[in-house]
Kinemage of the C-alpha trace (Angstrom):
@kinemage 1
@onewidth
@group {chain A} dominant
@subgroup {mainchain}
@vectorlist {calphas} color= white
{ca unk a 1} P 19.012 21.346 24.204
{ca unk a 2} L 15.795 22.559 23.644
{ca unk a 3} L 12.709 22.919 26.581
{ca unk a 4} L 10.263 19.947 26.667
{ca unk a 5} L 7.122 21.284 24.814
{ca unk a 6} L 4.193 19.648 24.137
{ca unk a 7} L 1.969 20.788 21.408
{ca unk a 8} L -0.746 21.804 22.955
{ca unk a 9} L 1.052 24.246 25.060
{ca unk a 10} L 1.676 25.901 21.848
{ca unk a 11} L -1.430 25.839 20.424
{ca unk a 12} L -3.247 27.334 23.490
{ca unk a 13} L -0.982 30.276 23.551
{ca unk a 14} L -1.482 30.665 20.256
{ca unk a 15} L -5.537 30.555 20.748
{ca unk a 16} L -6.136 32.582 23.198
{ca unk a 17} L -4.385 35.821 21.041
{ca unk a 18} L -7.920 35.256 18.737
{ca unk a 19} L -9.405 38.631 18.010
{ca unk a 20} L -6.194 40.229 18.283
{ca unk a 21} L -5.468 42.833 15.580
{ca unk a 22} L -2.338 44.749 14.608
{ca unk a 23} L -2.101 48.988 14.392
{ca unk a 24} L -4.292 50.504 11.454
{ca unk a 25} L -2.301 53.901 9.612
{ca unk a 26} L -3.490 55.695 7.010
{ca unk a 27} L -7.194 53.926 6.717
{ca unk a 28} L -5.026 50.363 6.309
{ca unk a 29} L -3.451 48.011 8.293
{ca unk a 30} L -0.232 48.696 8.979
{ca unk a 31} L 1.610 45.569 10.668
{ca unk a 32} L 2.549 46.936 13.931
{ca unk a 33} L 1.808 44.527 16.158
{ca unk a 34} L 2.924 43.138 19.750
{ca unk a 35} L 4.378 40.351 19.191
{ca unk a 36} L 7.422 41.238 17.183
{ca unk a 37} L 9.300 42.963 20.355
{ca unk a 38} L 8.422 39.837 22.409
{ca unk a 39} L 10.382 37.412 20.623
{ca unk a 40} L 14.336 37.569 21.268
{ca unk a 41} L 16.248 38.367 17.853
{ca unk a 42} L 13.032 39.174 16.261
{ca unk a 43} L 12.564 42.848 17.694
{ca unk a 44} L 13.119 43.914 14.304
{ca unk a 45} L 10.504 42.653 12.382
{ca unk a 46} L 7.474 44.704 13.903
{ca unk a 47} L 5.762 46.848 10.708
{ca unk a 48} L 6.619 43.920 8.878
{ca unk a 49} L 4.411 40.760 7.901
{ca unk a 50} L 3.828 38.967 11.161
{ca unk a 51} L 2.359 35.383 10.143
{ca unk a 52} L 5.788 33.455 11.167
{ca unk a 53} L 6.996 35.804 13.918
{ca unk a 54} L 3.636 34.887 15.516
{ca unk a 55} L 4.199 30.905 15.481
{ca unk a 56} L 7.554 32.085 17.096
{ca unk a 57} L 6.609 34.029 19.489
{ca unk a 58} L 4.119 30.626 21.247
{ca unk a 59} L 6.783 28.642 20.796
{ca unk a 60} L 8.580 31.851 23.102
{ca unk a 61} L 5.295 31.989 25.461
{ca unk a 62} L 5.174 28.038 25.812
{ca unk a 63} L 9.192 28.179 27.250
{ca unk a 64} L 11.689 27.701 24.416
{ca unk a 65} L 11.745 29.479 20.735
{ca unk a 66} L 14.130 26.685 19.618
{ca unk a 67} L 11.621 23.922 18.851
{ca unk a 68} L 10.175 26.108 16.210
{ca unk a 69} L 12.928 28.119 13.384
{ca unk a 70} L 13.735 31.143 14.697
{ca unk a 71} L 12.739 33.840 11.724
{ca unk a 72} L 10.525 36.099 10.858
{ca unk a 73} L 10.224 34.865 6.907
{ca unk a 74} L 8.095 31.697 5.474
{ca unk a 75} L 10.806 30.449 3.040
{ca unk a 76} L 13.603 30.222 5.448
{ca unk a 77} L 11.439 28.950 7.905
{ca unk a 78} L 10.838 25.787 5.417
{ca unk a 79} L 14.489 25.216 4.997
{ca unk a 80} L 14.914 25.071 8.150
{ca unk a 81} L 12.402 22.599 8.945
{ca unk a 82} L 13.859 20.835 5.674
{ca unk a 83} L 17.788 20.731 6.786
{ca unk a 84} L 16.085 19.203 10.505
{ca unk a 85} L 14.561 16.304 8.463
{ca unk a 86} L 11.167 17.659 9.572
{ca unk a 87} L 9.192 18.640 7.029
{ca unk a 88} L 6.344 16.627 5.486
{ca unk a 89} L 3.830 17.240 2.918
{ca unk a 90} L 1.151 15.321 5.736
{ca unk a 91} L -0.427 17.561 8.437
{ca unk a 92} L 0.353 16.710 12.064
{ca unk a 93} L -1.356 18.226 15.236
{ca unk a 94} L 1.326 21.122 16.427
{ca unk a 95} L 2.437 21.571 12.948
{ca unk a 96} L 3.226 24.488 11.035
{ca unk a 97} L 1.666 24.640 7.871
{ca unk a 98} L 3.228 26.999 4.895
{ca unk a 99} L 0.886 28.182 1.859
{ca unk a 100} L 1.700 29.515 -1.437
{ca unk a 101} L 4.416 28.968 -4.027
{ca unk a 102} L 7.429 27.073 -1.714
{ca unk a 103} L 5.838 27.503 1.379
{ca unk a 104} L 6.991 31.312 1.204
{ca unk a 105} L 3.453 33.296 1.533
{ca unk a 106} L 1.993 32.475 4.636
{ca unk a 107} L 2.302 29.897 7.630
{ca unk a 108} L -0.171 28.981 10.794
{ca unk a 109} L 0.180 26.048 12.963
{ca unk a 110} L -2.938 23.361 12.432
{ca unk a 111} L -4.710 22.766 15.764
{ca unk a 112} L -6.400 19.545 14.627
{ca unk a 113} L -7.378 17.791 10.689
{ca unk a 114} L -8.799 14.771 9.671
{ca unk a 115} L -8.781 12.942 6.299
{ca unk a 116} L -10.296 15.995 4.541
{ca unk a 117} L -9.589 18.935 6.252
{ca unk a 118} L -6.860 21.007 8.612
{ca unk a 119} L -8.216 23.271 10.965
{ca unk a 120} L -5.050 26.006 12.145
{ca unk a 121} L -4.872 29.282 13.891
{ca unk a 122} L -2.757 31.830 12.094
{ca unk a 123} L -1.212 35.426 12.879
{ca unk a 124} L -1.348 38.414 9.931
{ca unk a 125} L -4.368 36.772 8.178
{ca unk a 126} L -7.866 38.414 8.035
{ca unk a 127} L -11.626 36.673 7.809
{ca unk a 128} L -11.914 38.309 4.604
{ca unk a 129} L -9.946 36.742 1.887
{ca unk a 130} L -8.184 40.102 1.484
{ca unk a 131} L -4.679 39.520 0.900
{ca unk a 132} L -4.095 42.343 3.624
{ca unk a 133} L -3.803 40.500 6.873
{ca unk a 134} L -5.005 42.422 9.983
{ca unk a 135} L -5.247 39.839 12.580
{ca unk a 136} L -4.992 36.476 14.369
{ca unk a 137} L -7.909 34.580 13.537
{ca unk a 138} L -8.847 30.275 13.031
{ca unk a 139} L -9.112 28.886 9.293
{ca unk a 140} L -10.320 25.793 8.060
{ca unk a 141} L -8.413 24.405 4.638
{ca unk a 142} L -9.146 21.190 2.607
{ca unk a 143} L -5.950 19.023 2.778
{ca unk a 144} L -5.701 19.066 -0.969
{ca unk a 145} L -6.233 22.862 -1.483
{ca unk a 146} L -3.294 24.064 -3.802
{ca unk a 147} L -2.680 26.928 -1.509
{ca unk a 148} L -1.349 24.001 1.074
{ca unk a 149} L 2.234 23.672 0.691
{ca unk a 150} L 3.282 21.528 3.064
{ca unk a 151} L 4.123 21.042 7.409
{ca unk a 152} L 7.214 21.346 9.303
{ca unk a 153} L 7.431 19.593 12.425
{ca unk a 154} L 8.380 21.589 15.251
{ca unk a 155} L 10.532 19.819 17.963
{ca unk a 156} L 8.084 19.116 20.220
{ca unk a 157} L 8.354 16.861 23.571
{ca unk a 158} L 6.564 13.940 22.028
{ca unk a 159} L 6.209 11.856 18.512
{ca unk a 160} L 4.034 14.044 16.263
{ca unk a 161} L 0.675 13.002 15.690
{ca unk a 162} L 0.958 13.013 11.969
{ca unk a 163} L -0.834 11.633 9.293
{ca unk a 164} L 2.583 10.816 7.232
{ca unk a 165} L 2.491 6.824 6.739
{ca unk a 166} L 6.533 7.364 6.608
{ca unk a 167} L 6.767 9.783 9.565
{ca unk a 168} L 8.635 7.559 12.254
{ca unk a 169} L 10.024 9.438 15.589
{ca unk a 170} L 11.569 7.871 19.011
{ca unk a 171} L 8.541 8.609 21.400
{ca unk a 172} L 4.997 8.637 20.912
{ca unk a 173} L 2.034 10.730 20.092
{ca unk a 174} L 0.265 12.785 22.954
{ca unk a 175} L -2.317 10.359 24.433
{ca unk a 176} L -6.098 11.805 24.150
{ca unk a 177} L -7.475 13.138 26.812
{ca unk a 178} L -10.689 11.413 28.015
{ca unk a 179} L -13.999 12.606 28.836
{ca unk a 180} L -15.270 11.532 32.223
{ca unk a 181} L -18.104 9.955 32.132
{ca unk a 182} L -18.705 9.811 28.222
{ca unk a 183} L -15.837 8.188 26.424
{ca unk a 184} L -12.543 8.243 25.412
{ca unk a 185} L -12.205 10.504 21.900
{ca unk a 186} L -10.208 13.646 21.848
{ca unk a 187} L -11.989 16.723 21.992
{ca unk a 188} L -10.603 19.166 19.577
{ca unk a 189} L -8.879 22.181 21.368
{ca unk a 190} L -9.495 25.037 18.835
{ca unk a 191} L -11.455 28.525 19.422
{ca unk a 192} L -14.303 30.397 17.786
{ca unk a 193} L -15.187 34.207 18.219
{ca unk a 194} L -18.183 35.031 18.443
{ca unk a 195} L -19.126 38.922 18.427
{ca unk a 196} L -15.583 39.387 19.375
{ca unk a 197} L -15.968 37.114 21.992
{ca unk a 198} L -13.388 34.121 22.418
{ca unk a 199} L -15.230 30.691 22.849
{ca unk a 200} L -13.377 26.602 22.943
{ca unk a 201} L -10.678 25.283 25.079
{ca unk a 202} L -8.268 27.922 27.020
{ca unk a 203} L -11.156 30.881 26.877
{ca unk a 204} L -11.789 32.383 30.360
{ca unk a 205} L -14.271 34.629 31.618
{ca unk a 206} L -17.704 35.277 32.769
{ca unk a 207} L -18.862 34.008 29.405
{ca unk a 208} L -17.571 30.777 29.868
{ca unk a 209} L -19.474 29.962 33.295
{ca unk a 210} L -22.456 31.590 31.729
{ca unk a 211} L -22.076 28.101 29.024
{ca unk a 212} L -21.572 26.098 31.718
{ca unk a 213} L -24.603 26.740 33.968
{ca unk a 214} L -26.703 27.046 30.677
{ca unk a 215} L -25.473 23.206 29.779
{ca unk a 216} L -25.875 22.237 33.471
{ca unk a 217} L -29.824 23.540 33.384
{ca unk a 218} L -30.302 21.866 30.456
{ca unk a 219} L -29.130 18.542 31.510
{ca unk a 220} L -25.884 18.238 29.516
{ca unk a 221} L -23.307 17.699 32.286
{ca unk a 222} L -22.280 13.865 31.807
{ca unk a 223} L -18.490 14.929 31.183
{ca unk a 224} L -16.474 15.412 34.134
{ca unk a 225} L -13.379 14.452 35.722
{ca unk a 226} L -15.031 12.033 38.820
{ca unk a 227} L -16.289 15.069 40.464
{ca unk a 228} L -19.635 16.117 38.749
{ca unk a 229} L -19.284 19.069 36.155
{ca unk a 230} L -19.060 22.556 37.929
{ca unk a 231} L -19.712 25.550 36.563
{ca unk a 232} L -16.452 27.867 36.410
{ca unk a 233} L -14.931 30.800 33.896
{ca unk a 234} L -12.062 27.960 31.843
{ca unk a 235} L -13.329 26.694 29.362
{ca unk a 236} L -12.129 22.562 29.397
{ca unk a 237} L -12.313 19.787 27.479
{ca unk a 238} L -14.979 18.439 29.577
{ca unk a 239} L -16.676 21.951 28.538
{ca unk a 240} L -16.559 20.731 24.660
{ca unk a 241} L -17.461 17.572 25.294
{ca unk a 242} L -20.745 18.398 27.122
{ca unk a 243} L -21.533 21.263 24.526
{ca unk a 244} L -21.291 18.532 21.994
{ca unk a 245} L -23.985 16.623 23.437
{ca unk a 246} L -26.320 19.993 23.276
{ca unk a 247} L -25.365 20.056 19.724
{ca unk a 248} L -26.315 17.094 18.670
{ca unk a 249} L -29.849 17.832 20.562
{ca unk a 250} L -30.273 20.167 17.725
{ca unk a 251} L -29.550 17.733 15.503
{ca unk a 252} L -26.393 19.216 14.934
{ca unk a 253} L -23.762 16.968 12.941
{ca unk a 254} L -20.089 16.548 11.751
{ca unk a 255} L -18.232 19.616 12.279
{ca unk a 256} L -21.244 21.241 13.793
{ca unk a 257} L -21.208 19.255 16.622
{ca unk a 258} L -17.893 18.948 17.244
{ca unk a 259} L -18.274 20.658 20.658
{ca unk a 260} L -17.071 24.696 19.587
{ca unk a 261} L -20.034 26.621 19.962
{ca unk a 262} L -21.108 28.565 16.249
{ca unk a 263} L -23.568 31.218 17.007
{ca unk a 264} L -26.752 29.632 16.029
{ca unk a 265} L -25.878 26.814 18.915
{ca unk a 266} L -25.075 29.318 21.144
{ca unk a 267} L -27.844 31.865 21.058
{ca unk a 268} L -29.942 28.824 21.226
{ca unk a 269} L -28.117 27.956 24.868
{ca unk a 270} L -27.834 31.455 26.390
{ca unk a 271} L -31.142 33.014 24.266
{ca unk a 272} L -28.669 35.643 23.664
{ca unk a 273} L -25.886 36.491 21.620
{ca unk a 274} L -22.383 38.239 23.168
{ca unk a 275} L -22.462 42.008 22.518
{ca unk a 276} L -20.209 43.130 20.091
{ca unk a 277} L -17.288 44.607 21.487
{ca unk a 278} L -16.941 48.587 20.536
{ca unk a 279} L -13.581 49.155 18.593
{ca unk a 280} L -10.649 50.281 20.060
{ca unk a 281} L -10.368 54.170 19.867
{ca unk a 282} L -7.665 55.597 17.631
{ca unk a 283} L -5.203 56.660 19.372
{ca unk a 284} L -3.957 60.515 20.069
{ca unk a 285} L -0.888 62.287 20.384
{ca unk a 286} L -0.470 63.534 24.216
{ca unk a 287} L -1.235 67.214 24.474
{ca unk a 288} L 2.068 69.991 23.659
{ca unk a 289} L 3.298 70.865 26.729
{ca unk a 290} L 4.860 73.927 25.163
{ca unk a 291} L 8.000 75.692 23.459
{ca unk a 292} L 9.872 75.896 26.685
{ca unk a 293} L 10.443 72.071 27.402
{ca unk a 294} L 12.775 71.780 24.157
{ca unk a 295} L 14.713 74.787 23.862
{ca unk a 296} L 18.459 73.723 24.282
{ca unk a 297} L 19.709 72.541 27.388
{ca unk a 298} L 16.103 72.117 28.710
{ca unk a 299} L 15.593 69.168 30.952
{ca unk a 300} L 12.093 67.135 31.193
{ca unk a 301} L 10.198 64.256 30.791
{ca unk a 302} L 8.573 65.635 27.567
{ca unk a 303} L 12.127 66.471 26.218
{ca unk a 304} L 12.532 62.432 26.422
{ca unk a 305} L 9.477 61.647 24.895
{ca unk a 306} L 10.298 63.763 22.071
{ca unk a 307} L 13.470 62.355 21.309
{ca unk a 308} L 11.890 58.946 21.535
{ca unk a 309} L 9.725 59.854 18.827
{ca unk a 310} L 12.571 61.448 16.832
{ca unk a 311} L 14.546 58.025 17.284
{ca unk a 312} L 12.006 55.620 16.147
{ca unk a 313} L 11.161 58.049 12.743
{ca unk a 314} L 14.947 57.595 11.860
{ca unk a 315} L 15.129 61.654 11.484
{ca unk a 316} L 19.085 63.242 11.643
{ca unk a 317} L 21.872 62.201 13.239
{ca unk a 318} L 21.723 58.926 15.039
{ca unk a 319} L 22.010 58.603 19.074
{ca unk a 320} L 25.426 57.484 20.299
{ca unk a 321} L 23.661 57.502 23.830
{ca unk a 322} L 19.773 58.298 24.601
{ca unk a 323} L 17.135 59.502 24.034
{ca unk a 324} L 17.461 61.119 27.463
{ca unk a 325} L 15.914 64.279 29.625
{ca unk a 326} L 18.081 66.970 28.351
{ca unk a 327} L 17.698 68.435 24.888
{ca unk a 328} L 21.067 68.675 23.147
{ca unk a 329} L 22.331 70.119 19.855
{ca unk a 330} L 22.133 66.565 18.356
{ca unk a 331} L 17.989 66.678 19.141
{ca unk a 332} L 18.241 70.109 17.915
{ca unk a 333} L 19.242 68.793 14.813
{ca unk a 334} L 16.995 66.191 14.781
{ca unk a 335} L 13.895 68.215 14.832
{ca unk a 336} L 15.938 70.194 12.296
{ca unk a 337} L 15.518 67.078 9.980
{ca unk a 338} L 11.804 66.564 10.343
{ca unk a 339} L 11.007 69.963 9.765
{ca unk a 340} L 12.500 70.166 6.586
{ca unk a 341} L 10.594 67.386 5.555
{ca unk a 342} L 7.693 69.403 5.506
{ca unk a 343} L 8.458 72.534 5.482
{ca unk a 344} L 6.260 74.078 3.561
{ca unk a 345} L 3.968 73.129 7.200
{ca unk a 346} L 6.794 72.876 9.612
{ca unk a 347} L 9.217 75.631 8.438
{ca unk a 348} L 11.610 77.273 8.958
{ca unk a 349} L 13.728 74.718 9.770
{ca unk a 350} L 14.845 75.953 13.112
{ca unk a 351} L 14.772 73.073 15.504
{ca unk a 352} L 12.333 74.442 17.396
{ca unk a 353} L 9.541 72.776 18.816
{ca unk a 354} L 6.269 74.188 18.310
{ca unk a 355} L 2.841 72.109 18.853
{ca unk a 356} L 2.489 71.052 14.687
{ca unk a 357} L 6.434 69.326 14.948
{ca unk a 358} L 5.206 67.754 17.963
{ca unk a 359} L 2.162 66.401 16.261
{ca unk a 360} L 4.589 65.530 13.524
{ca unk a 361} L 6.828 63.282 15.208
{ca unk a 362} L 4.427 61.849 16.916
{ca unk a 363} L 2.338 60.349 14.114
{ca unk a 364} L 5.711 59.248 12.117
{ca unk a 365} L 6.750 57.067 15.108
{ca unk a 366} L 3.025 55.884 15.500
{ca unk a 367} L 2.009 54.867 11.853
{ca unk a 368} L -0.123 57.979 11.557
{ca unk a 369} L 1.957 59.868 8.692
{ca unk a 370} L 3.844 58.231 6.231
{ca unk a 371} L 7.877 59.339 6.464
């Protein structure tokens, strides 16, 4: 029996990894990623495309991979959802939505849609349009775009809120929550980065209370929960609803106002905009310790790290049992391996570990040099 999941437990996980981007090798992205060695029976997958390990991994985060099929490719994930009865070609808050020929080329879950559109938050996509995925990031799709395939249901707690006139379920939809003192309609619970800066329902930080005292100064604070609306760093519904009301000010509509702050909207709030965030610094390999930490026999922490590295390039013999402290004949032979792979830079083949087969193994297990 699976957990008892709602769908908005899944979808927040899923939003709040926004801005996250996988390892870059080579001047390209490379699909190393985190989320891969996260997910139970999965480990495997990491350099591979991501987009359906991702959906699994929330569905890991939010307490039970079950509700969601357990695989790491887009085509067996829709015969899955298929031989479960769940699959529709209607979109359903919490569902997962496949693109491309079959359903095979991509999948995201959709976070909200309405008679034209699906709004979704995907893993392995980019803002682009390239083709070459680099990150987790929120898209917006017409309903009758070709590239839409179709949904699969995931086995959620409740009935799905679908628009399938032929979907019927035991149970019933989430109900919407309300919004204090202004109504009753659902906010919708999606994110927007802004300057690499994570903005909607679920975002936390200093940002976040610097909207809400903004709104509050400006006199949009009508949405609360009985309590009057205090400034804090979670961004809640009542926080859309109220930032709706400043949109419309503007004379904001539609979309625009739907309460997910764009940056026009915001700069006009805060007179600012977000920095942007510097990008992460490549990573290096740790300094050589030198020659005398892997001659045979020797016994270290760097020995260990070095056999790591030898492991996870798949150079010589395999490891019955390690990588440990103590260099053996079997890491001997190991370096062995990668050196006569480039030789010509590495040589002679001794098994000896100078600083330029240190670099060496290093950047194989790390993406850096291609094998």
């Amino acid at each position: 029996m699976t957990v008892k999941i709602p769908a908005a437990d899944v979808i927040r996980i899923l939003e709040a990894e926004i801005g996250y981007q996988e390892g870059r090798s080579g001047g390209h992205w490379n699909n190393d990623q985190k989320f891969s060695d996260q997910v139970p029976g999965l480990e495997w997958s990491d350099w591979q495309p991501w987009c359906n390990t991702f959906v699994v991994w929330g569905a890991h985060k939010a307490g039970d991979r079950r509700i969601v099929p357990v695989t790491a490719g887009c085509a067996l994930a829709v015969a899955t959802y298929r031989q479960w009865g769940r699959f529709s070609y209607y979109p359903a808050v919490g569902a997962q939505v496949f693109f491309g020929k079959g359903g095979g080329t991509h999948t995201g879950i959709v976070k909200k849609y309405d008679d034209t559109y699906i709004w979704t938050v995907e893993g392995n996509t980019s803002t682009s349009g390239s083709p070459e995925g680099d990150g987790v990031y929120p898209k917006k799709y017409r309903r009758d775009n070709s590239y839409v395939y179709g949904y699969g249901y995931p086995k959620y707690s409740h009935a799905m809120d679908s628009a399938d006139p032929k979907w019927k379920e035991d149970g019933v939809p989430p109900a919407p929550p309300t919004g204090g003192g202004g109504g009753s309609s659902r906010p919708p619970r999606y994110q927007a980065s802004i300057n690499g800066v994570v903005y909607g329902y679920g975002a936390t930080g200093p940002h976040v209370t610097a909207v809400d005292k903004a709104l509050i100064k400006k006199g949009f604070n009508k949405h609360h929960d009985g309590d009057g609306y205090q400034a804090g760093p979670e961004w809640s519904d009542y926080t859309t609803l109220n930032y709706a009301d400043f949109q419309r000010s503007l004379g904001l509509t539609g979309d625009d106002a739907d309460g997910i702050p764009g940056a026009s909207s915001l700069k006009t709030l805060l007179g600012t905009l977000p920095g942007k965030p510097r990008p992460p610094a490549e990573p290096e390999a740790p300094a050589f310790p030198g020659r005398k930490y892997f001659v045979l026999g020797a016994k270290n922490a760097h020995a260990k790290q070095l056999q790591t590295w030898l492991h996870k390039g798949n150079w010589g013999p395999k490891y019955q049992v390690g990588p440990s402290e103590t260099m053996t004949q079997l890491d001997i032979d190991k370096v062995k391996a990668l050196q006569r792979r480039w030789l010509s830079a590495l040589g002679p083949a001794d098994g000896l570990t100078g600083p330029l087969t240190w670099l060496y193994a290093w950047e194989v297990a790390n993406g850096k040099r291609r094998k």
